[in-house]
SEBAKE-527431 format. One record per residue (C-alpha): x, y, z; residue number from 0. Coordinates in nm, 4 decimals, decimal comma, padded with zeros to 6 digits. Example, Ala and Ser with C-alpha at 12.3 -4.5 7.8 and 13.67 -1.06 7.14 Angstrom:
BEGIN
{c1: 01,2300	c2: -00,4500	c3: 00,7800	resi: 0} .
{c1: 01,3670	c2: -00,1060	c3: 00,7140	resi: 1} .
This chain:
BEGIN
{c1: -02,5384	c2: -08,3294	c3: -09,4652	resi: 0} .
{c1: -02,3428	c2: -08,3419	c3: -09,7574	resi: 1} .
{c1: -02,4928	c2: -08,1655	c3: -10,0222	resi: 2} .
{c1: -02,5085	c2: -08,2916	c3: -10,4357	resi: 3} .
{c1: -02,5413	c2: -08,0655	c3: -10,7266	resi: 4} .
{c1: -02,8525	c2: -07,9802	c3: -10,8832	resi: 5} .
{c1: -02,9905	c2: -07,7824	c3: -11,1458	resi: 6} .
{c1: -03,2925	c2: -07,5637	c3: -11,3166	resi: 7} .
{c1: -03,6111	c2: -07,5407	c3: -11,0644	resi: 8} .
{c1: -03,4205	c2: -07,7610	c3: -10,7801	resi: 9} .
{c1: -03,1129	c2: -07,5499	c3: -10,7237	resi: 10} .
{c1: -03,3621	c2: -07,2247	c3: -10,7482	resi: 11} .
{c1: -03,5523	c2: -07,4236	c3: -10,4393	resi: 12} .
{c1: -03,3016	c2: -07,5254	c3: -10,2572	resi: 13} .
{c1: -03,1323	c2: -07,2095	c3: -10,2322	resi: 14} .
{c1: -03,4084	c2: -07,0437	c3: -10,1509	resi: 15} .
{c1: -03,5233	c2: -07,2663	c3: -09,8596	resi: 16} .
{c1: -03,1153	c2: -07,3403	c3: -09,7134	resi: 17} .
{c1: -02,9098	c2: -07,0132	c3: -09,8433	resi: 18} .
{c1: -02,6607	c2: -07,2729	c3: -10,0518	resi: 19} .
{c1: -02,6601	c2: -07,5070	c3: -10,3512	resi: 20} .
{c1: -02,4228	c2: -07,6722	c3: -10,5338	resi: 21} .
{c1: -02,4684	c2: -07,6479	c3: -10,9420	resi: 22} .
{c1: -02,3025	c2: -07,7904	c3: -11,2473	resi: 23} .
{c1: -02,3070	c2: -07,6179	c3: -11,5783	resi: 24} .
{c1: -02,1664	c2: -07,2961	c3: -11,4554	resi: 25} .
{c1: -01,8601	c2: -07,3182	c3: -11,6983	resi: 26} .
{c1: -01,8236	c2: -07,4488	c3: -12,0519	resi: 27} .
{c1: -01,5528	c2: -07,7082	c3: -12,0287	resi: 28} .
{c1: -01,3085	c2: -07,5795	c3: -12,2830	resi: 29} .
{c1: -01,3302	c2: -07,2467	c3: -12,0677	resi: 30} .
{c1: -01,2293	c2: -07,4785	c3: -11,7408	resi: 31} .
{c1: -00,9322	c2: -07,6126	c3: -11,9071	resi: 32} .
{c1: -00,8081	c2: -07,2756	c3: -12,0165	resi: 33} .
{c1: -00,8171	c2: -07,1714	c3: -11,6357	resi: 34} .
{c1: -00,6680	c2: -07,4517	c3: -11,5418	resi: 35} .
{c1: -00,3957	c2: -07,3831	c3: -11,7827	resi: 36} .
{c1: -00,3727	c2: -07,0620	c3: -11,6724	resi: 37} .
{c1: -00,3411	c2: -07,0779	c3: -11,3297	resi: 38} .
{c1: -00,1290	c2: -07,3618	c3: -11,3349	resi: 39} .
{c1: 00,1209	c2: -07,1006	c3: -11,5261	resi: 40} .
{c1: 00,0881	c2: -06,8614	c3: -11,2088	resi: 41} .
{c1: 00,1501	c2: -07,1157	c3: -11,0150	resi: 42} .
{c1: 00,4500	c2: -07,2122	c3: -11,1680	resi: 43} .
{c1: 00,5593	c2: -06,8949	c3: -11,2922	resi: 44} .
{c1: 00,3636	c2: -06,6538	c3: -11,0703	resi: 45} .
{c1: 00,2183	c2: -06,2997	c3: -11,1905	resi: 46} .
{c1: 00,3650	c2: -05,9895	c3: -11,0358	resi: 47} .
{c1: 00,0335	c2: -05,9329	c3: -10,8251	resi: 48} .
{c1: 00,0294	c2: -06,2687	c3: -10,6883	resi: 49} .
{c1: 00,1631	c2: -06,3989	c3: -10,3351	resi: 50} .
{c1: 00,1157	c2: -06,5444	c3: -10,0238	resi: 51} .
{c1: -00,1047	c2: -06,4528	c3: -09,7220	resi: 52} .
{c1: -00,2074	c2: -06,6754	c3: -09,3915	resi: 53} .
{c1: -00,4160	c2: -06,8903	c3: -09,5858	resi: 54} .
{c1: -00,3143	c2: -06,9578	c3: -09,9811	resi: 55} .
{c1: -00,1830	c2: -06,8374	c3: -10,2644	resi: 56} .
{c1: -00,3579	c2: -06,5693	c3: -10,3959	resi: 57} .
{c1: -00,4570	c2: -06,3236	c3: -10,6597	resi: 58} .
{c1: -00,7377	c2: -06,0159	c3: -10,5816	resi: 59} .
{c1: -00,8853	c2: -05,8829	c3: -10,8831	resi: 60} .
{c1: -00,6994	c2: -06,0961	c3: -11,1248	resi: 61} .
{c1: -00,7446	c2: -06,0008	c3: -11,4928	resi: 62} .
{c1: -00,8716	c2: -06,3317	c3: -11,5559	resi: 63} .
{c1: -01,1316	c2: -06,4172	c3: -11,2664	resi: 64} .
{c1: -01,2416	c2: -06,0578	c3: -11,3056	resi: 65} .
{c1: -01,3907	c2: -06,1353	c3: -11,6525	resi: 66} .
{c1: -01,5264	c2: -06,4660	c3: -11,5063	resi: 67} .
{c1: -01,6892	c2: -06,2842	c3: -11,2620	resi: 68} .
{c1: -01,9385	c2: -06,0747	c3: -11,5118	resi: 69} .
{c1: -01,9179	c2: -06,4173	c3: -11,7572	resi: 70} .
{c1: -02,0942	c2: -06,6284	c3: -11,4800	resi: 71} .
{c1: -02,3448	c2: -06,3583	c3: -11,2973	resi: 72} .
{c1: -02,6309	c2: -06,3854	c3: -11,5003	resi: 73} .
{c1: -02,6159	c2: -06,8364	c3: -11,4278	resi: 74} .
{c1: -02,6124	c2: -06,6928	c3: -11,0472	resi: 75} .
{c1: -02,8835	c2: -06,4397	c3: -11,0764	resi: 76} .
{c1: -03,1272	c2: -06,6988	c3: -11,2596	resi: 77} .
{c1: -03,0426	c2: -06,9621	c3: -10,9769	resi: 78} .
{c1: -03,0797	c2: -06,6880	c3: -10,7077	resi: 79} .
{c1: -03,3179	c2: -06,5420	c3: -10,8794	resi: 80} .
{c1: -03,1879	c2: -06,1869	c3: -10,7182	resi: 81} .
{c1: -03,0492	c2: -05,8890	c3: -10,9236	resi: 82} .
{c1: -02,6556	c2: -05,8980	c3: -10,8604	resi: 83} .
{c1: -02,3808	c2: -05,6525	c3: -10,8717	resi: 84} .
{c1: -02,0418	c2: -05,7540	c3: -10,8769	resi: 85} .
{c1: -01,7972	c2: -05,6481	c3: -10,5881	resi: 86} .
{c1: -01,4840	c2: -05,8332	c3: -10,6053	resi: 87} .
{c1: -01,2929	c2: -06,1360	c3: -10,7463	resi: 88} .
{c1: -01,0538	c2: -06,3649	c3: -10,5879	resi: 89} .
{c1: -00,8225	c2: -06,6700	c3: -10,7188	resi: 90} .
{c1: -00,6410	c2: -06,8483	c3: -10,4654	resi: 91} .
{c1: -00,4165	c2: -07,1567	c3: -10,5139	resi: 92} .
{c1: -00,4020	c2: -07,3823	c3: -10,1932	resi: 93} .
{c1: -00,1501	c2: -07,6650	c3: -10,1318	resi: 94} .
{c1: -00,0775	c2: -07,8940	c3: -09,8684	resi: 95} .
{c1: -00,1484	c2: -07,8212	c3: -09,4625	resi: 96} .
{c1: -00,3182	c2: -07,5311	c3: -09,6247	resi: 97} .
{c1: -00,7006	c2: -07,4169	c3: -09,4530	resi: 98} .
{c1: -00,9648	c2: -07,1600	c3: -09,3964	resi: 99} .
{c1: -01,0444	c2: -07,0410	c3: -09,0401	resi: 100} .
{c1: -01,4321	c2: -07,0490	c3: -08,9634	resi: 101} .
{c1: -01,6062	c2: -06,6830	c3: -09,0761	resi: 102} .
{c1: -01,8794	c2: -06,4810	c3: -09,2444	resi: 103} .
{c1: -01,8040	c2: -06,2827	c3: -09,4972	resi: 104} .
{c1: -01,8689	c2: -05,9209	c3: -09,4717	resi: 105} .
{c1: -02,1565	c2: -05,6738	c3: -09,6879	resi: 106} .
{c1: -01,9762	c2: -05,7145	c3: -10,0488	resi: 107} .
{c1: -02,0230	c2: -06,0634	c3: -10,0351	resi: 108} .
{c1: -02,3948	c2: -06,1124	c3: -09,9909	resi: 109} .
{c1: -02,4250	c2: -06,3629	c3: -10,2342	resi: 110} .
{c1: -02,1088	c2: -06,5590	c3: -10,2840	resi: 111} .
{c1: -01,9393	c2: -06,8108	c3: -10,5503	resi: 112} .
{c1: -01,7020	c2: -07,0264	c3: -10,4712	resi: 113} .
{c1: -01,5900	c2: -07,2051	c3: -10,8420	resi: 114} .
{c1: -01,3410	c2: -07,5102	c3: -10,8538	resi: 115} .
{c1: -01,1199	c2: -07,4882	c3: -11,1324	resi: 116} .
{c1: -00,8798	c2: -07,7851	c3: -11,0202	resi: 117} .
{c1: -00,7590	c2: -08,0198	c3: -10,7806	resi: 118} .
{c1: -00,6092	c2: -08,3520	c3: -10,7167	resi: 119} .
{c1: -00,7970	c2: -08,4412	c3: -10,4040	resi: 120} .
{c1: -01,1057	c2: -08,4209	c3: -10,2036	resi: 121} .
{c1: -01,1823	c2: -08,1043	c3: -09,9765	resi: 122} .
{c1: -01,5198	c2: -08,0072	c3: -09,8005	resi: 123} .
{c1: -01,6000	c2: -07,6863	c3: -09,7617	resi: 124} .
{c1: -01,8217	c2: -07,6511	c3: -09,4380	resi: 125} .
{c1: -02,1373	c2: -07,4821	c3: -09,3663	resi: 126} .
{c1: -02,3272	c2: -07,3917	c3: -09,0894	resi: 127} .
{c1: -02,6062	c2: -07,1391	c3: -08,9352	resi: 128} .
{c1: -02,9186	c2: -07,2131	c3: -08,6919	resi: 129} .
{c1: -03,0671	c2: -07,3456	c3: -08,9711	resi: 130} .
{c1: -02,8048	c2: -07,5263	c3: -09,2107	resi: 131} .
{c1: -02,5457	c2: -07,7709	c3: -09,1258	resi: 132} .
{c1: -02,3714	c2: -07,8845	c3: -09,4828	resi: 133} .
{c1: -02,0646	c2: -07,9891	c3: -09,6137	resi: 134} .
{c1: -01,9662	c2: -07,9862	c3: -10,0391	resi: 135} .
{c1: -01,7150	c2: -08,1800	c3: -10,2144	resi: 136} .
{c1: -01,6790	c2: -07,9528	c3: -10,5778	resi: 137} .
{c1: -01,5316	c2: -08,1107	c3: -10,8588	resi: 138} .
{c1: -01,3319	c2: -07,9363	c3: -11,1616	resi: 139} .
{c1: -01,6449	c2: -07,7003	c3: -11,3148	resi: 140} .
{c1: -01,8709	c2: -07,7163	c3: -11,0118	resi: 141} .
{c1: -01,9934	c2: -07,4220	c3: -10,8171	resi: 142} .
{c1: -02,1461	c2: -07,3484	c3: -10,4406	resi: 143} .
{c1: -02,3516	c2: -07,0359	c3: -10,4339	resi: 144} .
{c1: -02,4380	c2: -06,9405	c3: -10,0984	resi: 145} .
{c1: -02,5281	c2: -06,6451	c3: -09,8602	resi: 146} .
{c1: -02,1951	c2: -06,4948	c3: -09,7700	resi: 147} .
{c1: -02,2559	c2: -06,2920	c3: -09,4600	resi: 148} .
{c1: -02,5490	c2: -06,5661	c3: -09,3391	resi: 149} .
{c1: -02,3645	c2: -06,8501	c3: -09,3155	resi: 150} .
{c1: -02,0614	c2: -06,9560	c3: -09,1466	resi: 151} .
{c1: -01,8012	c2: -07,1360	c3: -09,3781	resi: 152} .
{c1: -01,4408	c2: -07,2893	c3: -09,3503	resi: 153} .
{c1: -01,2283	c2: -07,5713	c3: -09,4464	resi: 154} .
{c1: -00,9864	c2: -07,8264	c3: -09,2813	resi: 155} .
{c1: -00,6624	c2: -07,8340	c3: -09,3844	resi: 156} .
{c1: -00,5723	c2: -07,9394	c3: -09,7226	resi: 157} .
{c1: -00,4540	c2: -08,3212	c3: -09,7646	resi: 158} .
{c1: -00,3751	c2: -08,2409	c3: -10,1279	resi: 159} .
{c1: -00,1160	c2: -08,0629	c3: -10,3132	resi: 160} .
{c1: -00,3521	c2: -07,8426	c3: -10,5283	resi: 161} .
{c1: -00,6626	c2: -07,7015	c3: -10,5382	resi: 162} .
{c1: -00,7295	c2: -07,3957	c3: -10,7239	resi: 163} .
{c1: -01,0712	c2: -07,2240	c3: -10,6831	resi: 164} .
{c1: -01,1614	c2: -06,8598	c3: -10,8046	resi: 165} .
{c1: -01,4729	c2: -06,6659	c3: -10,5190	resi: 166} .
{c1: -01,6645	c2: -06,4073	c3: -10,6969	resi: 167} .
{c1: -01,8678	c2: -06,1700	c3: -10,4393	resi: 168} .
{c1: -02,1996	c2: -05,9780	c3: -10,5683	resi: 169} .
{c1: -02,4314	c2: -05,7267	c3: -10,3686	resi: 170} .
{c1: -02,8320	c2: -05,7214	c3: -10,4191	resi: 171} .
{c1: -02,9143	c2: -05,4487	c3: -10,6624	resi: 172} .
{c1: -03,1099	c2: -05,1833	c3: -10,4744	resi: 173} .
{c1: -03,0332	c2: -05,3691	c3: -10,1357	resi: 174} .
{c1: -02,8776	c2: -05,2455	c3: -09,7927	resi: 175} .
{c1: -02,5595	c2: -05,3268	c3: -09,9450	resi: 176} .
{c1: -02,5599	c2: -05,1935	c3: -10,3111	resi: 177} .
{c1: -02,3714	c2: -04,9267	c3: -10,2322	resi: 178} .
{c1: -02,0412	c2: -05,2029	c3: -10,1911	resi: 179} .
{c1: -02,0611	c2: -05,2953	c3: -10,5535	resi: 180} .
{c1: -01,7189	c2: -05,2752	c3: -10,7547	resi: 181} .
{c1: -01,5601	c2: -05,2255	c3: -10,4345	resi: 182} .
{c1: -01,3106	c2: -05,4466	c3: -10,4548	resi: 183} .
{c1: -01,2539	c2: -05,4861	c3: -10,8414	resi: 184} .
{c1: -00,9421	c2: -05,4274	c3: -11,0270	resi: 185} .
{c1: -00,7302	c2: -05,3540	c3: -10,6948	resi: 186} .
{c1: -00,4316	c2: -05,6309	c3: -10,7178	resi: 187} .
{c1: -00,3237	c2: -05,7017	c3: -10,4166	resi: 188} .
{c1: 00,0500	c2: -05,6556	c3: -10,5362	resi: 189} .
{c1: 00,1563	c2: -05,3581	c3: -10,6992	resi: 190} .
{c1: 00,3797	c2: -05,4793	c3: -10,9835	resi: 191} .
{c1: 00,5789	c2: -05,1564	c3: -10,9641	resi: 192} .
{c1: 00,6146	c2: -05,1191	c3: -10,6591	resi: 193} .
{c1: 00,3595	c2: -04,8345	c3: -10,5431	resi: 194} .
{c1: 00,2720	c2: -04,8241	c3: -10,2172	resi: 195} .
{c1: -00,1298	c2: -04,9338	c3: -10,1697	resi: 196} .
{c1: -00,3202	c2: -04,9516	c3: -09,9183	resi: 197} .
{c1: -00,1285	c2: -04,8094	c3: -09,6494	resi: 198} .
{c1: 00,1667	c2: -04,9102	c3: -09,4989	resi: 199} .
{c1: 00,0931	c2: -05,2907	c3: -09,5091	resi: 200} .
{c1: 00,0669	c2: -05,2341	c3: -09,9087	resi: 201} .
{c1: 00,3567	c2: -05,0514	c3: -09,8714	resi: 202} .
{c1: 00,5566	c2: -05,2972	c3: -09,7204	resi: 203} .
{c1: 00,4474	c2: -05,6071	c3: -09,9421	resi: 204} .
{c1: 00,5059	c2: -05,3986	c3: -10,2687	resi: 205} .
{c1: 00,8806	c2: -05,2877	c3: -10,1339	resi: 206} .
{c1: 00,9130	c2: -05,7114	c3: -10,0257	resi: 207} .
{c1: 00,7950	c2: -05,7779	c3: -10,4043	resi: 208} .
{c1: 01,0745	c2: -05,5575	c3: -10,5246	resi: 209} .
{c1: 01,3344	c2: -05,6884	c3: -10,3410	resi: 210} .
{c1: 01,2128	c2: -06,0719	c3: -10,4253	resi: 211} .
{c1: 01,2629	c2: -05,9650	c3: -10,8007	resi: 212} .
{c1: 01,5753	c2: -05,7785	c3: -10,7546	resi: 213} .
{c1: 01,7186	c2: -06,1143	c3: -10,5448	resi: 214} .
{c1: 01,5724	c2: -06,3600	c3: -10,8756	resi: 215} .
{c1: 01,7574	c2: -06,0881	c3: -11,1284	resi: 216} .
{c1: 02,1456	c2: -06,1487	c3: -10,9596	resi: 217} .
{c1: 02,0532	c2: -06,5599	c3: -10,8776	resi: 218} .
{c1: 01,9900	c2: -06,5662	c3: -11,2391	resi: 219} .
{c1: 02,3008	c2: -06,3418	c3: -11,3011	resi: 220} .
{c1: 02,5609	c2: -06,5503	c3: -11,1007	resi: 221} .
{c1: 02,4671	c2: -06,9356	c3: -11,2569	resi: 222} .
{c1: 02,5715	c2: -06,7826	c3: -11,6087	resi: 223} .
């Protein structure tokens, strides 16, 4: 079932009977082309705290979708009709070949938005529990809000060459989870100086990030 976007009364239904909706309106369109701007800069110029893992490009708790993430929670709590506490941010930036392996999130992603901010091609996101079996096509603007740790969610691999979407993850105020909230917020995944964070896997990617900039510094030295 592929589902459409709907708004008001409908998307308050639907997500209460299936645990996922799509909705328009989320973001003012000026404010979607000044993300797109903006991440098309990272993308081409990359931040400090920005890289690579298994599945994308990638920013955690990026200045930008952290102040999205507050801008858009009180659209998600009227559709939800739940009170929501933020827990984490992330953009990522896919390209070609790129996917996302078949999971459920864990407890700081109860409720979960996943917002398109661009793209130059057509890619489902997948749903699926014993009681839901969808599939949602967003456009540039459009959101899917959906039960994070209820529903099992992936994508194929990417036919494109980019897609840029920013999740935001919330926790039920006064709920078995609440205790999760601002968990994850603020805590780049790179460390542009080069502290060590998170233990020694932090470690390691902040001393890689050093040496990647130290390697750009004398390439841009020589071709003087």
């Amino acid at each position: 079932m592929e589902l459409q976007p709907l708004r008001g009364s409908a998307a308050r239904e639907a997500f209460q009977r299936d645990g996922v909706v799509i909705v328009d309106g989320i973001l003012d369109p000026y404010f979607r082309e000044f993300l797109q701007s903006y991440y098309r800069t990272v993308r081409e110029h990359s931040e400090a705290h920005f890289g690579r893992d298994w599945t994308s490009m990638n920013g955690q708790g990026d200045a930008c979708s952290e102040a999205v993430l507050y801008t858009v929670r009180s659209h998600i709590s009227d559709i939800t009709e739940l009170d929501l506490l933020p827990s984490m941010s992330v953009a990522r930036m896919f390209e070609k070949g790129d996917k996302v392996g078949r999971h459920i999130d864990g407890p700081t992603n109860e409720i979960n938005c996943t917002l398109c901010i661009d793209r130059d091609s057509p890619w489902y996101l997948h749903f699926e529990n014993e009681k839901v079996a969808a599939k949602v096509d967003l456009l540039p603007g459009q959101a899917v809000l959906y039960r994070g740790n209820e529903l099992f969610h992936w994508r194929e691999k990417y036919t494109g060459s980019n897609h840029v979407q920013v999740i935001f993850g919330y926790v039920l105020k006064g709920g078995a989870h609440e205790d999760r909230a601002f968990e994850r917020r603020g805590r780049p995944e790179y460390a542009p100086a080069g502290r060590p964070k998170y233990g020694p896997r932090g470690f390691v990617k902040a001393r890689l990030y050093r040496l990647r900039e130290w390697l750009r510094e004398w390439r841009g030295i020589l071709s003087r």
